[in-house]
BASEKOL-690881 format. One record per residue (C-alpha): residue number from 1; residue in one letter; y, x, z negated. Coordinates in pm, whole numbers, padded with zeros to 5 digits. Layout:
N
- n, res, y, x, z
- NUM, A, Y, X, Z .
...
***
This chain:
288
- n, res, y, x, z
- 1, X, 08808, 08298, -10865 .
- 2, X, 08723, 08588, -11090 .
- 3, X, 08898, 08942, -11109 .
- 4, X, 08577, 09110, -10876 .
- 5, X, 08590, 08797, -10656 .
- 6, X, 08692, 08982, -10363 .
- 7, X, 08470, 09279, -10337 .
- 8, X, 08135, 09016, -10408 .
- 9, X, 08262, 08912, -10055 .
- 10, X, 08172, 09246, -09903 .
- 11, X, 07819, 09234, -09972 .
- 12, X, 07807, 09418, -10281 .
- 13, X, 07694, 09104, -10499 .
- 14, X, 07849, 08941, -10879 .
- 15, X, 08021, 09229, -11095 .
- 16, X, 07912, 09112, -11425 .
- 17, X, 08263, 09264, -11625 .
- 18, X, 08067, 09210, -12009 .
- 19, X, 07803, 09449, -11893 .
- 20, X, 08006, 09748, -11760 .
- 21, X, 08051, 09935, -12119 .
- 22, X, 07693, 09844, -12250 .
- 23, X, 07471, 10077, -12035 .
- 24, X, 07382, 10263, -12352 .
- 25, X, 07276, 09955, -12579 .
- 26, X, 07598, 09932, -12731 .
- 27, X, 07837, 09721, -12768 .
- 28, X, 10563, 09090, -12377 .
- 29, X, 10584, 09165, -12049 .
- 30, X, 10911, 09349, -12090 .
- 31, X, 11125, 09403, -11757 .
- 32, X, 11211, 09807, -11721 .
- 33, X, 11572, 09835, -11536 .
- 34, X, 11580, 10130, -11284 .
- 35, X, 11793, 10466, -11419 .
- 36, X, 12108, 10421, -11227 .
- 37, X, 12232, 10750, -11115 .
- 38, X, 12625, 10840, -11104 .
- 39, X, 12577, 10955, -10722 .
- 40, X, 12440, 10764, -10517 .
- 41, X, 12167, 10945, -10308 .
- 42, X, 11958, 10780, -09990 .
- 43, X, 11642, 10586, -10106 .
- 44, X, 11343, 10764, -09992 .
- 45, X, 11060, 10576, -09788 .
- 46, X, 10713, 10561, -09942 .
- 47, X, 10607, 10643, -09574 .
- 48, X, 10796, 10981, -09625 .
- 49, X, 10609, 11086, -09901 .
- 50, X, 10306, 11088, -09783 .
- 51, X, 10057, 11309, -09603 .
- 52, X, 09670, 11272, -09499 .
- 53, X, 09445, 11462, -09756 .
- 54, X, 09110, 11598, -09612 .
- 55, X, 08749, 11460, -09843 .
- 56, X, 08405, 11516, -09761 .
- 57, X, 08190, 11224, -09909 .
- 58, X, 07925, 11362, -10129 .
- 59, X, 07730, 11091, -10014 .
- 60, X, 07674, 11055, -09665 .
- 61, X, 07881, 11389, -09615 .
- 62, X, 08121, 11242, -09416 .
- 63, X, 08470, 11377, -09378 .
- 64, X, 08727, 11198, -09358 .
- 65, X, 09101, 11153, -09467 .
- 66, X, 09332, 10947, -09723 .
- 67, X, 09704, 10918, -09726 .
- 68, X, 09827, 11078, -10049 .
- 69, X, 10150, 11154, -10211 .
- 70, X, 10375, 11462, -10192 .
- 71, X, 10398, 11476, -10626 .
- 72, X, 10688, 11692, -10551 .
- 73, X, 10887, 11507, -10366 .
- 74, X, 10895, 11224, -10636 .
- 75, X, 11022, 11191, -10973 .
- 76, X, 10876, 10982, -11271 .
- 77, X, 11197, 10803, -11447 .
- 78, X, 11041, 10535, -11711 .
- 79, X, 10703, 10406, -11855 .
- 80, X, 10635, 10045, -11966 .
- 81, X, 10484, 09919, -12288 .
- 82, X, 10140, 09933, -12142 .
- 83, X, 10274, 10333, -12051 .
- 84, X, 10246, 10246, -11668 .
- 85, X, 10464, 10531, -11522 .
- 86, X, 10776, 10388, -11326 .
- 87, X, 10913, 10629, -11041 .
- 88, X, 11196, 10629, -10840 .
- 89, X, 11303, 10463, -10567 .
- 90, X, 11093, 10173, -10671 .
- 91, X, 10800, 10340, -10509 .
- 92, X, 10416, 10423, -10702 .
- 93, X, 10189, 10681, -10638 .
- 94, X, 09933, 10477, -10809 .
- 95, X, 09854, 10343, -10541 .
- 96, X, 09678, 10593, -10386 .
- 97, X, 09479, 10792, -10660 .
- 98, X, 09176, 10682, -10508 .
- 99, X, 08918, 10799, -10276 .
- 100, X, 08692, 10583, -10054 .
- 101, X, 08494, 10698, -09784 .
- 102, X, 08567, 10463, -09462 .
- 103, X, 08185, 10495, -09341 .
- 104, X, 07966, 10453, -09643 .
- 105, X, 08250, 10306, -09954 .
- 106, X, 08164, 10571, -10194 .
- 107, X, 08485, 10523, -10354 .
- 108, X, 08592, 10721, -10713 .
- 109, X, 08946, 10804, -10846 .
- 110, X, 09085, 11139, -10698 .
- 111, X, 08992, 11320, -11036 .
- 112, X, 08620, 11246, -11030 .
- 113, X, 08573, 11252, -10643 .
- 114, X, 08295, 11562, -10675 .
- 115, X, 07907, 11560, -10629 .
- 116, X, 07699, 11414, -10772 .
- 117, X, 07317, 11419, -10875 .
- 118, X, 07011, 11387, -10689 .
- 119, X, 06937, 11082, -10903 .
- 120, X, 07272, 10910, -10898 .
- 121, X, 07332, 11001, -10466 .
- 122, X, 06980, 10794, -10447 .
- 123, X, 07126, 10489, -10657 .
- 124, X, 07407, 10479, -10453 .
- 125, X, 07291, 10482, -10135 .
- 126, X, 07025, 10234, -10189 .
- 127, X, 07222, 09988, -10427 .
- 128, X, 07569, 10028, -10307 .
- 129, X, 07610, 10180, -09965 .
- 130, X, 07323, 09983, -09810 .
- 131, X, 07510, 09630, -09874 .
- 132, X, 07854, 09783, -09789 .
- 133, X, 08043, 09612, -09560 .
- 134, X, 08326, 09774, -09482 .
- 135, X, 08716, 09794, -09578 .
- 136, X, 09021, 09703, -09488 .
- 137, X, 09185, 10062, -09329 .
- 138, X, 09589, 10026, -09454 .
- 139, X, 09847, 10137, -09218 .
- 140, X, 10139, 10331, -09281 .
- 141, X, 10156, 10240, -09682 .
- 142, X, 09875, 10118, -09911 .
- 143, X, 09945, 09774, -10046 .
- 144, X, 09907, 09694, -10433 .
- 145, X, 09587, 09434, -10301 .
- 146, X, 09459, 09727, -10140 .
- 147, X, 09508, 09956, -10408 .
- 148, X, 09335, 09715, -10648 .
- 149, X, 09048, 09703, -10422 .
- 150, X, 08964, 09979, -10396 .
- 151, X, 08977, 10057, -10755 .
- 152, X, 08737, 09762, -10828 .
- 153, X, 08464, 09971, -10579 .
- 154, X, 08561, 10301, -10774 .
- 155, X, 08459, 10094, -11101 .
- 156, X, 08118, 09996, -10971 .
- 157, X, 08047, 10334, -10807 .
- 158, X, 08140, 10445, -11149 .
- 159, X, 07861, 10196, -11309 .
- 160, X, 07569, 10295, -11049 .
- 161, X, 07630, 10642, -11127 .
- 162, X, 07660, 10561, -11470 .
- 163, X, 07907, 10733, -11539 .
- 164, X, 08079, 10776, -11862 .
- 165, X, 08240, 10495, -12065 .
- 166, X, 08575, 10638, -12077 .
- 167, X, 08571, 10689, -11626 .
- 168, X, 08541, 10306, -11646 .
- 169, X, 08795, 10243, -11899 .
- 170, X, 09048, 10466, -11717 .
- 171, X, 08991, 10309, -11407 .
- 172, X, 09026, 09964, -11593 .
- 173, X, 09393, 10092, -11737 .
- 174, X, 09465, 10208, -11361 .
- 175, X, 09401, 09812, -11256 .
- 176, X, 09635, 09689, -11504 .
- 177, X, 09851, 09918, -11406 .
- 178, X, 09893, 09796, -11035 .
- 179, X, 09842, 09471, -11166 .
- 180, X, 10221, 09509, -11340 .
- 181, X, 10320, 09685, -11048 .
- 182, X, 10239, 09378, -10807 .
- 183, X, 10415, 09116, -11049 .
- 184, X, 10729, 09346, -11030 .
- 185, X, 10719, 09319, -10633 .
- 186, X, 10693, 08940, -10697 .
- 187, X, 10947, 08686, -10733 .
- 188, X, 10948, 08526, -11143 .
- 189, X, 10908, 08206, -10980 .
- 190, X, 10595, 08313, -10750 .
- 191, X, 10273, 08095, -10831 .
- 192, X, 10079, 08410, -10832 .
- 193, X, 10193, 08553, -11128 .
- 194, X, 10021, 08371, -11408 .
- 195, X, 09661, 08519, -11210 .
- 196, X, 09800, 08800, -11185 .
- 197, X, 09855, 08830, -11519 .
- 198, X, 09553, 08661, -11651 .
- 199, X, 09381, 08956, -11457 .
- 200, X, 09610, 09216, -11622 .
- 201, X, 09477, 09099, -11974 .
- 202, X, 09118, 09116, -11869 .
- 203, X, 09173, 09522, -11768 .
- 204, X, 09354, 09577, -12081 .
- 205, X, 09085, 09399, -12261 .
- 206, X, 08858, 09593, -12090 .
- 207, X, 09034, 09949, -12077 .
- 208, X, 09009, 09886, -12466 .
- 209, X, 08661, 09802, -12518 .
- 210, X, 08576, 10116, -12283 .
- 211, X, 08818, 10344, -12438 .
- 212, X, 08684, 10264, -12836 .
- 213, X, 08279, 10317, -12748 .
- 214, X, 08361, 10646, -12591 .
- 215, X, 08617, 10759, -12863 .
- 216, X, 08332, 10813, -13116 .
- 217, X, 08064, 10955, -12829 .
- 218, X, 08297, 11188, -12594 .
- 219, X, 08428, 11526, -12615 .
- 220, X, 08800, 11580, -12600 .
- 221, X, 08986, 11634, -12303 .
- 222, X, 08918, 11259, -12212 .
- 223, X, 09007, 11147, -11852 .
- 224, X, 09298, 11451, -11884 .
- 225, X, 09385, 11305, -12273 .
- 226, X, 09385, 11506, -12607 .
- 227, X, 09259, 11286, -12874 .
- 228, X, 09598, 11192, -13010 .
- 229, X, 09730, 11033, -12659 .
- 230, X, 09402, 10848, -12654 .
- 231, X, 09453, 10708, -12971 .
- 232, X, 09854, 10585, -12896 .
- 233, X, 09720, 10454, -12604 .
- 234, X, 09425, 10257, -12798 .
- 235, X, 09681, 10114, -12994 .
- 236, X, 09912, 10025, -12715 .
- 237, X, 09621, 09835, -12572 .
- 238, X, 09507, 09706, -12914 .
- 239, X, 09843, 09571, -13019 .
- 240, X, 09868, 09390, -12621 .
- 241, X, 09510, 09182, -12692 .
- 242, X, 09620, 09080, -13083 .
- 243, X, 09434, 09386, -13231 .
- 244, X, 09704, 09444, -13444 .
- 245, X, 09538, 09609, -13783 .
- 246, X, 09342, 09870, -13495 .
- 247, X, 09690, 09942, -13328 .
- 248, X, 09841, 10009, -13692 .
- 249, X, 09505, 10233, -13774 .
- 250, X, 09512, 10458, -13458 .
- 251, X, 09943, 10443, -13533 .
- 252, X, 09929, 10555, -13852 .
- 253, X, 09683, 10915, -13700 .
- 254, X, 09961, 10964, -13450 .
- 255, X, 10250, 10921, -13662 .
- 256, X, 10039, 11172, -13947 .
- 257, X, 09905, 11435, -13686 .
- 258, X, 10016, 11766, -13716 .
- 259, X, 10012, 11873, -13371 .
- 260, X, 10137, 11496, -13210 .
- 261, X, 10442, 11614, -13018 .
- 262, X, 10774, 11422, -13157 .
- 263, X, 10835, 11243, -12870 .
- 264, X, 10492, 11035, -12886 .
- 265, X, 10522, 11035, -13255 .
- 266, X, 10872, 10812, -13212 .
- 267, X, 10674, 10627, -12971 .
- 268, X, 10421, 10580, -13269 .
- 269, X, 10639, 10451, -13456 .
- 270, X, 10874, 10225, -13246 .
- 271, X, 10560, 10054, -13199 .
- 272, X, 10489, 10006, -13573 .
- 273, X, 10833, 09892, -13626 .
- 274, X, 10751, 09639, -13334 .
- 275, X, 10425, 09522, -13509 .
- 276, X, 10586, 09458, -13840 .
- 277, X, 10863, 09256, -13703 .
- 278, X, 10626, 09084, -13507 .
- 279, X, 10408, 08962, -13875 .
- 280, X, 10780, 08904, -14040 .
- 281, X, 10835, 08656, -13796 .
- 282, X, 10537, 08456, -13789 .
- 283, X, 10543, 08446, -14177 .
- 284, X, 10862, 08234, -14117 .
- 285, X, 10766, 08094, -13841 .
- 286, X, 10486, 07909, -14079 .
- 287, X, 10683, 07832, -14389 .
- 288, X, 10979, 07691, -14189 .
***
């Protein structure tokens, strides 16, 4: 079963992943512990945080509502290696930055839910929303399957709008976000962690191949980024798929940018220390 397995069962046909970036002709899992806190305060429910946001689908003008999260009433306390935020309370608003209409399945991330062209609303009504199916309405609290779901019809709303390279590649990094999420609700032991994985290193693979065409094509702010985030998050990505002599490159523009704040550039260079460690070890590795 392939990573778009489940949305080809709605009708919407074989997502062809090695074609997504090429519309223009070119081509350690570490565990994060929770912050303790020296007072113990009650756990909030994910159910609590969350209210119904009104959309109107610039599509087939529908409106219609999502359940969203009070950002206030939450607080980021960690980020992983692959920078997936961690929040408190073991709860993620990941989950539901993303919009899909319940009537036609125009789905996009929250960020780029806003009309579209003439051109592009004609695409998507005749290749998309005419072979739509339907989807599974989530009730109180979206599920990390959910969640994924719909990000995989965001991604190929994305590709019959064509939109830009960098929209797919963020929504790719969203998908390996959740991906880590869901293995961290899982038992070590469940069976469905190696897939789940496996499908984590396809998005990363993926988020990287997007995130490198646009970096020479797109103007700066990318999908909310200055140029130096992008490139420390290239080269998280590009050290996670064996890229290491990319992840060193972009590393090495962090760590010498003038306007990189500090706390990225000791990110920067953790990393780097990470990398090198990494090559001293395999160099014994082969002449023991």
């Amino acid at each position: 079963m392939g990573l778009f397995s489940d949305v080809e069962q709605m009708g919407l046909g074989e997502v062809n992943v090695d074609k997504i970036f090429k519309e223009d002709g070119k081509n350690s899992h570490t565990h994060i512990q929770k912050a303790k806190t020296e007072k113990k305060e009650p756990e909030k429910r994910e159910e609590d945080l969350l209210f119904d946001k009104s959309y109107q689908c610039p599509i087939c003008d529908s409106q219609f509502k999502v359940k969203a999260v009070r950002s206030g009433n939450i607080k980021m306390i960690d980020q992983d290696e692959i920078l997936r935020p961690i929040y408190e309370n073991h709860i993620d608003p990941l989950k539901y930055d993303v919009v899909s209409c319940p009537h036609c399945g125009y789905t996009t991330l929250s960020r780029y839910h806003k009309p579209v062209t003439t051109g592009q609303l004609r695409t998507i009504r005749q290749e998309y929303c005419s072979n739509f199916k339907g989807i599974p309405q989530e009730e109180p609290c979206m599920s990390y399957e959910g969640s994924l779901l719909r990000h995989k019809l965001a991604l190929i709303c994305a590709m019959k709008r064509n939109a830009k390279n960098s929209e797919k590649a963020y929504i790719f990094l969203k998908m390996a976000w959740l991906l880590r999420g869901e293995q961290d609700e899982l038992p070590k032991d469940n069976p469905k962690q190696m897939e789940l994985k496996k499908e984590e290193r396809e998005c990363i693979e993926k988020a990287y191949e997007g995130f490198l065409s646009a970096f020479s094509k797109e103007p700066f702010p990318m999908c909310g980024m200055d140029e130096i985030s992008l490139r420390y998050i290239m080269a998280v990505l590009a050290h996670k798929i064996g890229e290491r002599e990319e992840s060193v490159r972009m590393l090495a523009k962090v760590l010498t940018s003038k306007t990189a704040p500090q706390r990225l550039k000791d990110k920067a260079f953790d990393l780097k220390e990470e990398i090198k460690k990494e090559v001293v070890q395999e160099k014994n590795a082969q002449t023991s």
